[in-house]
LUMTIMI-218860 format. One record per atom (N, C-alpha, C): x, y, z. Coordinates in steps of 0.05 Angstrom, whole numbers, padded with zeros to 5 digits, always signed. Layout:
BEGIN
XYZ...
! end
This chain:
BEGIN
-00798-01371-01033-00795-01364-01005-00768-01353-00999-00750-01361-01015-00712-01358-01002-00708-01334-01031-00697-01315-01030-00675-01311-01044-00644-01322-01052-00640-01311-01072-00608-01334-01080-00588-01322-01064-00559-01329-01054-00540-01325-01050-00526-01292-01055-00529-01281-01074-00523-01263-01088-00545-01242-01082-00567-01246-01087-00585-01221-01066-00578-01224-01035-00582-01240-01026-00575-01241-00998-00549-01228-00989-00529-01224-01011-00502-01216-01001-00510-01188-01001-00523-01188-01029-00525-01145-01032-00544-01138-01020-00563-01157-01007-00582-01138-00992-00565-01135-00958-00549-01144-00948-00538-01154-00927-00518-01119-00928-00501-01119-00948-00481-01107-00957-00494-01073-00954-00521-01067-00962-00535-01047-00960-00538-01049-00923-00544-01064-00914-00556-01062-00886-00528-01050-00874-00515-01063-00879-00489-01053-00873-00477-01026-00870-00492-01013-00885-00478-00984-00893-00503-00962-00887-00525-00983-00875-00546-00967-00875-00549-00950-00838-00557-00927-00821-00552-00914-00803-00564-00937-00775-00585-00952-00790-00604-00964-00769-00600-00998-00771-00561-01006-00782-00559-01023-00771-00543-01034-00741-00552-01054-00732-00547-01062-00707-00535-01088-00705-00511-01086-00698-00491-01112-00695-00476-01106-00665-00485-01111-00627-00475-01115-00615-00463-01131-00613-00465-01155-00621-00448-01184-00615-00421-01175-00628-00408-01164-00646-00395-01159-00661-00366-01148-00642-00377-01130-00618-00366-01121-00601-00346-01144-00591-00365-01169-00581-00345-01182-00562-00330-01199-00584-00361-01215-00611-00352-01226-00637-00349-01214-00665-00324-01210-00665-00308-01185-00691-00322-01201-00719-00317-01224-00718-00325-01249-00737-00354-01253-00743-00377-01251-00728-00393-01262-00725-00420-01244-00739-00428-01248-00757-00452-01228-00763-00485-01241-00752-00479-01263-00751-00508-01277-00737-00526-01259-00721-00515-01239-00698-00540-01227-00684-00544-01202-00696-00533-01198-00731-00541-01166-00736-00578-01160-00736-00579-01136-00736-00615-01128-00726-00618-01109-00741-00633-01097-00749-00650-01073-00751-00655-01056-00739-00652-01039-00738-00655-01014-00713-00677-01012-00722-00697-01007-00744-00720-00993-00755-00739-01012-00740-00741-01036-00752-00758-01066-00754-00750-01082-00731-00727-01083-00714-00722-01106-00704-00720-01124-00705-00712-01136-00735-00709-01160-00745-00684-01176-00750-00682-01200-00743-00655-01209-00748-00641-01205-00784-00621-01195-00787-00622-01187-00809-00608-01219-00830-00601-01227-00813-00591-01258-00830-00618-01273-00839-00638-01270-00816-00666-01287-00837-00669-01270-00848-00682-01249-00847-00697-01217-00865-00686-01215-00891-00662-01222-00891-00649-01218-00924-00648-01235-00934-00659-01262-00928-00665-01291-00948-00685-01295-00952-00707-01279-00935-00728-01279-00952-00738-01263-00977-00757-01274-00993-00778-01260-01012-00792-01245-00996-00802-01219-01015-00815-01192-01007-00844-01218-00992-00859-01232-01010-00881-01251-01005-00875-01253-00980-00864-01265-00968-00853-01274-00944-00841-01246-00924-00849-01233-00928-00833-01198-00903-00816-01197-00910-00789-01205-00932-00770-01196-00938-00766-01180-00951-00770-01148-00939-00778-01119-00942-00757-01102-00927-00746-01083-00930-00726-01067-00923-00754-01041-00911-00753-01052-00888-00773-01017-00880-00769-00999-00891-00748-00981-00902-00739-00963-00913-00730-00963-00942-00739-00990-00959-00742-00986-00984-00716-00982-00995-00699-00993-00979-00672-00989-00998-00656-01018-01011-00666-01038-01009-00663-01062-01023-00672-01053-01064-00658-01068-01067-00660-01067-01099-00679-01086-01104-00679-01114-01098-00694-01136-01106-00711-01149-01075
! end
């Protein structure tokens, strides 16, 4: 159901750099990644990247490695 520590960082790390991520909170909290989103999916991206593909933990756009 969970991915390990280490996918979760590189799939996080990709969202990051990807055009359709969304981090407002970031604005007021510099620190805080908890409300990043998906522009594509609308998904919180802190659960979305601990999950297994089994479970929707799917990159809409297919750019996750694992």
């Amino acid at each position: 159901m969970f991915v390990n520590k280490k996918v979760k960082k590189d799939r996080l790390d990709t969202c990051k750099k990807c055009d359709f991520y969304r981090n407002f909170a970031m604005l007021k909290y510099p620190k805080w990644n908890k409300g990043a989103r998906c522009g594509k999916c609308s998904c919180f991206l802190d659960a979305k990247t601990t999950l297994t593909k089994e479970f929707f933990g799917e990159c809409p756009l297919d750019k996750w490695k694992e």
